[in-house]
C-alpha positions as a printed NumPy array, in Angstrom:
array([[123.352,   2.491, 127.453],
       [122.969,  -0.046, 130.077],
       [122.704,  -3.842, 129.511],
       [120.563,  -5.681, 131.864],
       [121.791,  -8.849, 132.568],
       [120.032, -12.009, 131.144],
       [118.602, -14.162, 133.807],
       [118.986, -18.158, 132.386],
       [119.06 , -21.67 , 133.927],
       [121.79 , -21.764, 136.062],
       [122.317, -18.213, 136.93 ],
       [121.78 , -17.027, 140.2  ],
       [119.315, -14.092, 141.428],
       [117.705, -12.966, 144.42 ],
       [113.873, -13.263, 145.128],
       [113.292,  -9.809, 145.985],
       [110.247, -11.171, 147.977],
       [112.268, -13.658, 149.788],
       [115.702, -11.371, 150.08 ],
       [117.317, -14.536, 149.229],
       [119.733, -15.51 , 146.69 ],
       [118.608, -18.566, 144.804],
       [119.929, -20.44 , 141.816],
       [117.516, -20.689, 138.474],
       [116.875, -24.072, 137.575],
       [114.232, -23.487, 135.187],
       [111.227, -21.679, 133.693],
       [107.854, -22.192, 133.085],
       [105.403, -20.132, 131.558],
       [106.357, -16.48 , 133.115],
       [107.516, -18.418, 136.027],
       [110.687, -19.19 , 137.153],
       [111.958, -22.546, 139.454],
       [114.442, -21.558, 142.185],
       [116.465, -23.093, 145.023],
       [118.859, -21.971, 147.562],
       [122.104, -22.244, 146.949],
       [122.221, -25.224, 149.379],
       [119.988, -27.367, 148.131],
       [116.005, -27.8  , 149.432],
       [112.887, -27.341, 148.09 ],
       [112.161, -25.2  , 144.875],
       [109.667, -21.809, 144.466],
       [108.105, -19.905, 142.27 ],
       [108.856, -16.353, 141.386],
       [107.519, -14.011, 138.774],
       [110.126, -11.819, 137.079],
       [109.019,  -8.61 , 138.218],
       [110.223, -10.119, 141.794],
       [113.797, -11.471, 140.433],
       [116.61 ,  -9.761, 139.744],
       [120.651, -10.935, 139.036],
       [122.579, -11.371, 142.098],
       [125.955,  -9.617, 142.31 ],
       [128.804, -11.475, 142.489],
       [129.133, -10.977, 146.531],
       [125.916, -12.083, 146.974],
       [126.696, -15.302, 145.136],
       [129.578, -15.985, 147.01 ],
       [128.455, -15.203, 150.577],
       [125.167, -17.622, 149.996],
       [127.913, -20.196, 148.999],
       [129.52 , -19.523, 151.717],
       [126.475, -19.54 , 154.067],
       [125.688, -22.698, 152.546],
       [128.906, -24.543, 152.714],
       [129.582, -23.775, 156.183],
       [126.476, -24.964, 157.649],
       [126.947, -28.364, 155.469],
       [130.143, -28.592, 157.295],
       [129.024, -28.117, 160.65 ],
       [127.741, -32.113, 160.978],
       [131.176, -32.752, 159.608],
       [133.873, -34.047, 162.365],
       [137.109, -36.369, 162.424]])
């Protein structure tokens, strides 16, 4: 028996439209909110178009996200 993961606020999935990973920050209707992992502007996705993001691809989009934050940063 497999267990399909729960997708909540918080959690973070990739928008099989987009091929992104984004982060849930809410629901409406049968719609969910997202936004990259590095902040920006939200979407719209329909669940049929979202599913969990593995662990990697949580941490490379962190990654991805924290290194180009740092790349304005100099001593």
């Amino acid at each position: 028996m497999s267990r399909t993961p729960k997708i909540v606020v918080g959690s973070y999935v990739v928008d099989k439209t987009r091929e992104v990973v984004a982060q849930v920050m809410g629901h409406e209707g049968p719609h969910f909110q997202l936004r990259p992992p590095k902040g920006g502007c939200e979407w719209e996705a329909v669940p049929e178009d979202v599913r969990p993001a593995t662990l990697r691809e949580v941490l490379r989009a962190k990654v991805q996200a924290a290194n180009e934050a740092s790349r304005g940063w100099r001593l």
